[in-house]
Every structure is written in structure tokens, then in C-alpha cells.
C-alpha positions in Angstrom: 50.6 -65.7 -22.0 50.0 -62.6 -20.5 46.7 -61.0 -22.9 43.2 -62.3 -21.7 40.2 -62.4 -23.2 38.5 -59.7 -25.4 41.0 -57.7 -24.9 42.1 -54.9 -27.1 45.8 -54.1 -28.1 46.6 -50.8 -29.9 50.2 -50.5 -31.6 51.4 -47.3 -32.4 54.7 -45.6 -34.0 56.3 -45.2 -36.9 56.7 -47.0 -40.5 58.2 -49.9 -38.6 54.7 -50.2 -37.5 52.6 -48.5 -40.2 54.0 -50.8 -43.0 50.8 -50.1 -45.6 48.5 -50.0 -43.0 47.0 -47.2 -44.0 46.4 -48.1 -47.8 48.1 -51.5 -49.6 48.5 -53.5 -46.6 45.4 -52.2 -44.4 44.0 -52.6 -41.2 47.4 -54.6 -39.8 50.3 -53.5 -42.1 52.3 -56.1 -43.5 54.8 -56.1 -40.7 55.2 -57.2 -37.3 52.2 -56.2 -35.6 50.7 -58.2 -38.9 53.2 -61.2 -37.7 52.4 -61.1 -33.8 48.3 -60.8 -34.8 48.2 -63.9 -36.7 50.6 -66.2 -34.5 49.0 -64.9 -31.0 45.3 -65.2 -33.1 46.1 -68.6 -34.5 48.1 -70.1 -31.2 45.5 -68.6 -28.4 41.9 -68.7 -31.1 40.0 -68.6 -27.8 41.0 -65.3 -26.3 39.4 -63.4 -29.1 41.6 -60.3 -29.1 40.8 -57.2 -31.0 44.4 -55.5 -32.7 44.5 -52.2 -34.0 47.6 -50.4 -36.0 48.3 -46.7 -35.4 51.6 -46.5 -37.2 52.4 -43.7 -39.0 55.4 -43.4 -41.4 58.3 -40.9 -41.0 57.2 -40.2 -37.2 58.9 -39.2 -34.7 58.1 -38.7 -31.0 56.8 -35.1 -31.4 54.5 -36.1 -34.1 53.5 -38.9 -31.7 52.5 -36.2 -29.2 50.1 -34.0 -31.8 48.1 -37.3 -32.6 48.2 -39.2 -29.0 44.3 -38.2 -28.1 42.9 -39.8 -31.8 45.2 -42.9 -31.9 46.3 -43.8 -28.3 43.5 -42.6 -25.8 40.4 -42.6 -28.1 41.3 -46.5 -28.9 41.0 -47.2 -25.3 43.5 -49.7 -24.9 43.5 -52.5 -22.4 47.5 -52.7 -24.1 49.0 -50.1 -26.0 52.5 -51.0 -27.5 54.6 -48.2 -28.4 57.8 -48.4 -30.7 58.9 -45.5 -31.2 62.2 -43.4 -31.5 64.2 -44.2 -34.5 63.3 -41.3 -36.8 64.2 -39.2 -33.5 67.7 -40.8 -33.9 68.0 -41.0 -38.0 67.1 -37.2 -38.1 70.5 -36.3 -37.1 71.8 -38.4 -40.2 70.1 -37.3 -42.9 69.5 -33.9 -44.7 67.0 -33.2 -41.9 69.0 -32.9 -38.9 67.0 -29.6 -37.6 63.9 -32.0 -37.4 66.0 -35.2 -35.0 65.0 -35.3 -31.1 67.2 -34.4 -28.8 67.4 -37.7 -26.1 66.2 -35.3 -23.3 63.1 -34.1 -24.5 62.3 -37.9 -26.2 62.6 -38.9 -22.2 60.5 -36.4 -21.6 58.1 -36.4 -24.1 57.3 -40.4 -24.3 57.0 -40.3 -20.5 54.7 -37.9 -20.5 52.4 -39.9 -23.5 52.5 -43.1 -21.5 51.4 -41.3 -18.0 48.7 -39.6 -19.5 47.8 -43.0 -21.8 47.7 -45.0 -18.2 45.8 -42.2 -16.1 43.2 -42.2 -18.8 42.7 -45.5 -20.0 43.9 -47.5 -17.4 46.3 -49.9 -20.0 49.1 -51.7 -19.5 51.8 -51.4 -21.4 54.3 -52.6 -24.0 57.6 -50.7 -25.0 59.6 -51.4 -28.1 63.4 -50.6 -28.2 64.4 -48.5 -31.2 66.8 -50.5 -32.9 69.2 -50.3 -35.8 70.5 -53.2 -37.9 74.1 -52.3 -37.3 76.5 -54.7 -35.9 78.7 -52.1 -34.7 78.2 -50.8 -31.8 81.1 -48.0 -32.4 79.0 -46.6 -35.3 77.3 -43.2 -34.6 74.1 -44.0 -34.9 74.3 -47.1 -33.2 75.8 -45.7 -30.2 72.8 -43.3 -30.0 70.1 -45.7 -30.6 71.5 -47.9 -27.8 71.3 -44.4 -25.2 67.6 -43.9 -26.7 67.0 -47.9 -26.2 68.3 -47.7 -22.7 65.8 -44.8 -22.2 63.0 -47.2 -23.6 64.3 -49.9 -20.8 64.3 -47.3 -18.0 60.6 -46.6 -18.8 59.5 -50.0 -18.7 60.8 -50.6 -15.5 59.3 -46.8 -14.6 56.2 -48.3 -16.3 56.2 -51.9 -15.2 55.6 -52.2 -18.6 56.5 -55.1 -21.2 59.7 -54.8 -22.3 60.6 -56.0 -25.9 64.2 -55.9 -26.2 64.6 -55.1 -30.3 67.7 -54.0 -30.6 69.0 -57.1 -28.8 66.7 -59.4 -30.7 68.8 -58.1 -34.1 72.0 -58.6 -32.3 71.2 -62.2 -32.0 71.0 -62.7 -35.8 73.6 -60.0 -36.8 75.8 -62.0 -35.1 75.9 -65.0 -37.5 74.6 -62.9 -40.7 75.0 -59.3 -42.4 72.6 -56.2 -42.1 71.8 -56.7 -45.4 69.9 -59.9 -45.0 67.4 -57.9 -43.0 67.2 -54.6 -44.2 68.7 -52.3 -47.4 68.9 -49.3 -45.4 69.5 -50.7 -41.6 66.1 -49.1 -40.9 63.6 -51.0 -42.7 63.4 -54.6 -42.2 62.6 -57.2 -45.0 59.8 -59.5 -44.1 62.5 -61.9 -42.1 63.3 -58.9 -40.3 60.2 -58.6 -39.3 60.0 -61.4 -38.2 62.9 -61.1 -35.9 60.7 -58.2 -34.1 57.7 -60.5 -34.0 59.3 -63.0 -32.4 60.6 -60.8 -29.9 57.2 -59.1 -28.8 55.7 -63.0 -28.8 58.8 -64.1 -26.6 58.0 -60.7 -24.6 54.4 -61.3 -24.4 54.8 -65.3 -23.5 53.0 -66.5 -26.6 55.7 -68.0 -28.2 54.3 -71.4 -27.8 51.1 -73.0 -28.3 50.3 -74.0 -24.9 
């Protein structure tokens, strides 16, 4: 278990992480960082951890930049875990390509987020891969969330961040079971789905037991 005591862990992204948080489902959401609060609370009660939810539906990693000060540096994080990347992605799929992010300047942007997050606040930190609940890895948008995921990886090792490995973690169960067991839309997952992510970022973040 790599969190000590008192410390303070601020999630941030997109509706992946958001999930109410804001309004039916607040502080937590009713997601995975909901999920990973309670088991790492109710597995490791003496560390006393303080969690905080920054997601915001719909964003992408530009929208991450114009709110990084308020929600990322301002929470002074001792770990700030960051999922972000697939609205960057499903942009180019929609009605609103004009708005996706080319895989360049996500690089360059989320690089630039998580210097400036560890100059300033001195965190450690935790990287999600942006995932898709697709089986088939020939699919468009597939093959471009695994480049943006592989970007993710290459800044965790850049980082010596945490590296939760999503997109894998779904492979696991797509493997035996269809994307519509865990999500409608490939995007959103169901409450099992979240669960798939929460066990990955417990597995990640060596809490998955209760020693």
C-alpha cells in the first residue's frame, strides 16, 4: 500500500470521474473514485486519508488546462490522479469533431499540467489510461485510444508516476463478456464497470488486500 497517513488524494478528469459529483452524487461521485474511497477507507481505517473529486463532465484536456490552478494546484495534493483523454478521442466521432485533440498537443498539454502540478505541490502521481469498452482493437476509435493510452504509459514512466492500466483492465473482462455488460455507449460504464476501474487503481495502488 503505497498512501500514508493523512494524506490527501485529489482526482481529476472527466464524467468518468465527475459521475454526480457535483450535485446527486456529491462530494465523491458515484463512480470509481467513490469505489477506491470506500475500499482503501474501509481496508486501511488507520491511514485517515482525505479524497477529493475534481471531475468535470464533457472535458477534455484543454478544458483541463483553463481550470488546473482551482482544482489541481489549489487542492495541494500529496496525490493527484489524473484520467483524462477520452472526450479528446470521442470528439473526432461525434458531431463535434472541430472540438477533439489532436494526440500531439494532448502530449503536450498533459505534460505540461503534471510538471507544473509536481513543481508546485510537490505530489506524486497517479495516471489513468483512457480507455474504451471495445473489444476490437481494429475499430477506429479504439486504435486511437490505445496511441493516446500509450501516451498516458510514456508519462508515467516520464513521471515515475502510478500507472493504472484501464484500457487493459477492460480487456480482461471483454474478453469473456460483451461491451454491453459494462457500458450502453462504450464510454460510460455501469456501476460493474466501475468497478473494473476501481479495482484497477486498488491493484495499481497495492490496496487490493486487507493487509
Amino acid at each position: 500500500m503505497i498512501l500514508r497517513t493523512g494524506q490527501r488524494v485529489v482526482f481529476i478528469g472527466d464524467s468518468i470521474t465527475d459521475c454526480g459529483r457535483r450535485d446527486v452524487a456529491a462530494p465523491y461521485g458515484s463512480g470509481y473514485v467513490s469505489l477506491v474511497r470506500a475500499l482503501v477507507d474501509a481496508r486501511h481505517p488507520e491511514l485517515r486519508l482525505e479524497w477529493v473529486n475534481r471531475g468535470v463532465n464533457g472535458d477534455t484536456v484543454r478544458d483541463l488546462a483553463a481550470r488546473w490552478e482551482a482544482d489541481a494546484i489549489a487542492e495541494r495534493p500529496d496525490w493527484l490522479a489524473v484520467l483524462i483523454g477520452i472526450n479528446d478521442i470521442w470528439r473526432r466521432y461525434t458531431d463535434r469533431p472541430d472540438q477533439a485533440v489532436p494526440i500531439d498537443e494532448y502530449e503536450r498539454t498533459l505534460r505540461d499540467l503534471l510538471r507544473r502540478a509536481v513543481a508546485e505541490t510537490g505530489c506524486r502521481l497517479i495516471l489513468g489510461d483512457p480507455f474504451l469498452i471495445e473489444a476490437d482493437r481494429a475499430d477506429p476509435q479504439r486504435a486511437d485510444t490505445d496511441r493516446y493510452a500509450a501516451v498516458v504509459a510514456g508519462l508515467a514512466a516520464e513521471f515515475d508516476a502510478v500507472h493504472v492500466a484501464n484500457q487493459a483492465a477492460f480487456d480482461r473482462v471483454l474478453a469473456v463478456s460483451p461491451a454491453k455488460r459494462w457500458a450502453d455507449d462504450r464510454v460510460h460504464p455501469h456501476l460493474p464497470g466501475h468497478a473494473v476501474l476501481a479495482d484497477a487503481y486498488l491493484d495499481a495502488l497495492g490496496a487490493n488486500t486487507a493487509s
